[in-house]
C-alpha positions in Angstrom: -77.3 133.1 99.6 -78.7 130.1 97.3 -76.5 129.7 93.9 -79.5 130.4 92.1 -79.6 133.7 93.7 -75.8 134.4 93.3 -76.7 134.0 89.3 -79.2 136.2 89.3 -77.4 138.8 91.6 -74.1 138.4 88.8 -76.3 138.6 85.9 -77.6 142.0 87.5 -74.1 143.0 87.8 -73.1 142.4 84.3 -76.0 144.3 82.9 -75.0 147.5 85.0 -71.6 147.1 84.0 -72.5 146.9 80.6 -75.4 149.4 80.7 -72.5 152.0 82.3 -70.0 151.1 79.5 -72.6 152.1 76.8 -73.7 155.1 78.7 -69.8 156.1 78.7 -69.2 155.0 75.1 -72.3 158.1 74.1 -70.3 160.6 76.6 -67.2 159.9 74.7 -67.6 159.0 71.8 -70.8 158.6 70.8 -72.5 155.2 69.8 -71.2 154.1 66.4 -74.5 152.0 65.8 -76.8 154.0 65.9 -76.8 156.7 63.4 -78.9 160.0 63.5 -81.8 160.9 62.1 -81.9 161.6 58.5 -78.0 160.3 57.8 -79.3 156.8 56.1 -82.1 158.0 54.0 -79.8 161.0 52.8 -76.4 159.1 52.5 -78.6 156.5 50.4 -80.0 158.9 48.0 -76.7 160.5 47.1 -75.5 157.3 46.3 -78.7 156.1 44.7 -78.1 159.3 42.0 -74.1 158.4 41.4 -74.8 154.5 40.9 -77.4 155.8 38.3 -75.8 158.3 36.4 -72.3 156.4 36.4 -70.8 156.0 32.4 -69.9 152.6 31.6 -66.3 153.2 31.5 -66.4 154.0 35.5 -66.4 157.5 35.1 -69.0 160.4 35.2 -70.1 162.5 32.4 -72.5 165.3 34.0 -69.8 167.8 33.9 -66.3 168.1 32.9 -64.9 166.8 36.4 -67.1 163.8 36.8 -64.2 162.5 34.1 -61.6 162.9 36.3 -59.8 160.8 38.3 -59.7 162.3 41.6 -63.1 163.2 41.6 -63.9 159.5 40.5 -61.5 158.7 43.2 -64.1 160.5 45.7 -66.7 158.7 44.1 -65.3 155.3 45.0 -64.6 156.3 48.3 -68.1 157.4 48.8 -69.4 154.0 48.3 -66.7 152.5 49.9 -67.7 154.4 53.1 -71.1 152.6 53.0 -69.9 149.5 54.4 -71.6 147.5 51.7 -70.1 144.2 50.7 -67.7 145.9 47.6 -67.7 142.9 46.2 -71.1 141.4 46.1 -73.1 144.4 47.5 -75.3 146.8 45.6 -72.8 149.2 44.9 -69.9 146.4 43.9 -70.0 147.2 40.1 -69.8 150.8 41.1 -66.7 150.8 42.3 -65.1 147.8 40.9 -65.9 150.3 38.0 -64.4 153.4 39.3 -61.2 151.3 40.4 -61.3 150.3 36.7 -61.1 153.7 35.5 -58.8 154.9 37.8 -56.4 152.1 36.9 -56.6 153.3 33.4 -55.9 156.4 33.3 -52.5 155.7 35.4 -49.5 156.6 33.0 -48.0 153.7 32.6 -44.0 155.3 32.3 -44.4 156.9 36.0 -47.6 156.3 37.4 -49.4 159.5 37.1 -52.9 159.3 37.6 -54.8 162.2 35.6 -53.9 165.5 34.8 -53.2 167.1 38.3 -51.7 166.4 41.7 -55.1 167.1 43.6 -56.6 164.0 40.6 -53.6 161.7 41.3 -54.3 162.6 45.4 -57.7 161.2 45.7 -57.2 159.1 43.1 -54.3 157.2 45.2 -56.7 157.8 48.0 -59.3 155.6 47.0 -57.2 153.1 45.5 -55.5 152.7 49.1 -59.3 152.6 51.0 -60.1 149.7 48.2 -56.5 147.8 48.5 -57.6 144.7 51.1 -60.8 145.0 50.2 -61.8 144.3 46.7 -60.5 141.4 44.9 -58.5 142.8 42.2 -54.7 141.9 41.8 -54.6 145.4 39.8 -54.5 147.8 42.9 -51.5 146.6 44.8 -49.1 147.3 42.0 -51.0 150.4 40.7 -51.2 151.7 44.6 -47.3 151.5 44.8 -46.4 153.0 41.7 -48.9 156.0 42.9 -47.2 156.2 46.0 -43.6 156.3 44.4 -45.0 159.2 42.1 -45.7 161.5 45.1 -42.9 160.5 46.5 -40.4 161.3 44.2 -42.6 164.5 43.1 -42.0 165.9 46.7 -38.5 165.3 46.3 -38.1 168.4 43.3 -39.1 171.1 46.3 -37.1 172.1 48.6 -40.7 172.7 50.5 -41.6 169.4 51.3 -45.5 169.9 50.2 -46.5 169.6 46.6 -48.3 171.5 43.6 -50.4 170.6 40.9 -47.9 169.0 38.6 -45.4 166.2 39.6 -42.5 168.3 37.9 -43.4 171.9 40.6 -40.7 173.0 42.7 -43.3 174.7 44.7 -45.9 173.7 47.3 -49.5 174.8 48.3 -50.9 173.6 51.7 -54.4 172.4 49.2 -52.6 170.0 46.9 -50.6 169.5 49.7 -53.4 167.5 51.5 -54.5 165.3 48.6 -51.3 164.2 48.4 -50.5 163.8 52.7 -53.8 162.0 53.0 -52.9 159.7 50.1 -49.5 158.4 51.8 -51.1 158.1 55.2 -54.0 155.8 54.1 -51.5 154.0 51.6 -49.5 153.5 54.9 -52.7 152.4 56.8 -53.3 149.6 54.5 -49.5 148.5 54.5 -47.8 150.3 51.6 -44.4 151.2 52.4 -44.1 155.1 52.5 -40.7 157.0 53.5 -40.9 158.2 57.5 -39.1 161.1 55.6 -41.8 162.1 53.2 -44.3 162.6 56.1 -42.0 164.5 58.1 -41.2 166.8 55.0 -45.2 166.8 54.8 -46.1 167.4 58.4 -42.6 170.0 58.3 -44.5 171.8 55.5 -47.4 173.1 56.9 -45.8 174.0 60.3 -44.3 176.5 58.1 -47.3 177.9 56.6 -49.4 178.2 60.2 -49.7 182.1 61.6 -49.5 182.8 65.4 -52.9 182.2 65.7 -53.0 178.9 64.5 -54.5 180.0 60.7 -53.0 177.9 57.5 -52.4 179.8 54.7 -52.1 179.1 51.2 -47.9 178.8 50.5 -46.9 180.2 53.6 -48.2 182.1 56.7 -50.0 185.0 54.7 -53.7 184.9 54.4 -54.9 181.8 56.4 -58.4 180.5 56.2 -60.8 177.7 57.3 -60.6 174.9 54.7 -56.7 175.3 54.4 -56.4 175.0 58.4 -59.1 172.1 58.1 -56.9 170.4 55.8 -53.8 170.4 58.2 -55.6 169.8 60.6 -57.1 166.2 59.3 -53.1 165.8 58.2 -51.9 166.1 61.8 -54.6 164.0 63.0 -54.3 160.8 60.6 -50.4 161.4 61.2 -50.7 160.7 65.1 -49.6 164.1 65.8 -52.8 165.4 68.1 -50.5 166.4 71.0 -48.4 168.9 68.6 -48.8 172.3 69.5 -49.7 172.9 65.8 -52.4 170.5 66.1 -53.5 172.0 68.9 -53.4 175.9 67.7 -55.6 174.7 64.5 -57.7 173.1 66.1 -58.4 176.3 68.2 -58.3 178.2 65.1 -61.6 176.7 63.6 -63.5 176.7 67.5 -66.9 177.7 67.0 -67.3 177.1 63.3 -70.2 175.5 61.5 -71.2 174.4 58.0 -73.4 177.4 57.0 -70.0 179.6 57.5 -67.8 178.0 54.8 -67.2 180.0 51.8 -70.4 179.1 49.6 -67.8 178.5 46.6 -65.8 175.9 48.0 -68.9 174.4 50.1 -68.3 171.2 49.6 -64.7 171.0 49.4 -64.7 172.5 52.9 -67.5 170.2 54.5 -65.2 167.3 53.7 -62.2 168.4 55.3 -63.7 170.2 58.6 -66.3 167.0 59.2 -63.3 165.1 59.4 -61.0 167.3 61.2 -64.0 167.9 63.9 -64.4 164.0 63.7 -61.1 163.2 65.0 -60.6 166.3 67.3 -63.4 165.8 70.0 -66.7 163.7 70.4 -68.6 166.9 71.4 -67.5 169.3 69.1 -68.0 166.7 66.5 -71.6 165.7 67.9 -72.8 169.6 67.4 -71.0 169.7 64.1 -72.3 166.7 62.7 -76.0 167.5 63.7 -75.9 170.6 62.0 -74.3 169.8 58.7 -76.8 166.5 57.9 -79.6 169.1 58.4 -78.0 171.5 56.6 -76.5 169.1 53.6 -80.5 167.8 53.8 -81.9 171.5 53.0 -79.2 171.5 50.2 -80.1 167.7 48.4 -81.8 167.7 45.2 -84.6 165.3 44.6 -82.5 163.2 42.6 -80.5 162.4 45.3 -77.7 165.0 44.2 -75.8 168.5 45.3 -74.3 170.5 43.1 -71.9 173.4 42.7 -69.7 174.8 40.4 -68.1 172.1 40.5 -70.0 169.8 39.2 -72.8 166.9 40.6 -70.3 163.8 41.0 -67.6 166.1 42.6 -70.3 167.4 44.9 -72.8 164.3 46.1 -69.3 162.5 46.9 -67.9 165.0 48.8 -71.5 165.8 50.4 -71.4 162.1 51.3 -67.9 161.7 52.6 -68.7 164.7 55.3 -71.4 161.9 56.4 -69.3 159.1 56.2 -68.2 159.5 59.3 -71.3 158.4 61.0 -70.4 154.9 59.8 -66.5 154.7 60.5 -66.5 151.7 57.9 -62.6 153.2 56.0 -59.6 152.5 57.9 -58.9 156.7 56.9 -62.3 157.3 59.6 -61.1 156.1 62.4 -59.9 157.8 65.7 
């Protein structure tokens, strides 16, 4: 055999071996640069509508929730989940704008973001997706002191969960997620957050999951789809997939798609169970994902929008973020 021949024979080689790892990277997990059909044109549009319609103080004002925090919060994330440059891309002084707003509203005596625990949730959320990534000395310091307020709001149950104000001494497996999903992205991008208030979280809603594998809303009693898709997303981010909770919600929600949420939490619901099928199983989350961007594309106004009762900005951000898992761009979206 000439050398020449040897080259060519390697060369061969390496493209076969490459060719298989690709082949095994769409069996398992799909391939994470190519998108499908329909996801840019419709992701773009949604975000084309909420760069427009944005208020100059960073908020939205095309209902009463597009001037809160948490749905702001979403907002941020949405563009976020882009991948643009958030600095100098097209989108920067959208959420350098958002961030803004956020940062404002943050009482200043405990670090309270808005009015509620579900605002203050996504609220910390996106300011922990942002932190590392946008130049702004702001959202270190304001991403601690909104850890430190779920913290210490955890701390008045005897629960472990949380409610809708920071002073409850009761828990709901909804608010409950805000706040879990908060401290595990916050911990993601290097905040330090007690091992003991994720185990209180995690402890939480083992108590409130049936036989069947069903969360419900305070404890066991009446579980449903969104409420399991929420613990489900919990247990995932927290590295628990092998738990036999995990494992019983995850069973729970087999077979479901996004025509069978209930129509008035829609969107709420596709944002929790894309990302709870996202992180469960490449298949599952390949027939899921198909059928919600053709569904969420029957749904889109021509603006760009969705809307529900609650509101445009809360919906086109959440409609977006069931998406943003076909470009894995936020630490909080990966396997």
């Amino acid at each position: 055999m000439t050398a020449n021949t040897a080259r060519i024979l390697c060369s061969i080689i390496l493209i076969l071996l490459s060719a298989a790892s690709l082949h095994a990277q769409g069996i398992l997990g799909g391939d994470p640069m190519r998108l499908p059909d329909g996801v840019e044109e419709t992701y773009s549009k949604g975000l084309a509508f909420l760069s427009k319609k944005q208020s100059e103080n960073g908020s939205w004002n095309l209902s009463q929730y597009g001037k809160e925090p948490g749905v702001v919060g979403l907002c941020v994330v949405a563009f976020l989940a882009h991948g643009d440059d958030p600095e100098t891309g097209p989108y920067s002084r959208n959420i350098a704008g958002g961030l803004d707003f956020i940062i404002k509203s943050m009482r200043k005596e405990n670090g309270y973001i808005g009015n509620s625990m579900y605002n203050h949730g996504f609220a910390t959320l996106a300011l922990a997706e942002a932190y590392g990534a946008v130049q702004d000395d702001r959202l270190g310091p304001a991403l601690e002191k909104a850890v430190a307020l779920i913290v210490s709001s955890q701390k008045r149950t005897p629960y472990g969960g949380w409610r809708y104000s920071p002073e409850s001494n009761d828990a709901d497996t909804t608010v409950s997620g805000a706040c879990m999903v908060a401290l595990l992205a916050a911990a993601n991008a290097g905040i330090k957050v007690p091992d003991e208030s994720i185990r209180k979280g995690l402890e939480f809603y083992e108590s409130c999951q049936d036989p069947d594998g069903g969360i419900g809303y305070t404890n066991t009693q009446g579980p449903n789809t969104i409420r399991t898709g929420i613990a489900a997303v919990v247990w995932a981010i927290a590295k628990k997939k092998k738990s036999s909770q995990y494992v019983k919600a995850m069973s729970y929600l087999k077979g479901g798609g996004p025509d069978r949420i209930e129509e008035s939490y829609l969107f709420y619901g596709l944002y929790y169970l894309s990302q709870a099928y996202f992180h469960h199983d490449p298949v599952q989350w390949e027939r899921w994902n198909l059928a919600n961007i053709k569904f969420l594309r029957t749904l889109q106004s021509d603006d760009g929008s969705w809307n529900s009762s609650f509101g445009p900005e809360f919906s086109t951000a959440a409609a977006l973020l069931s998406l943003a898992l076909n470009y894995r761009y936020l630490p909080i979206y990966e396997r």
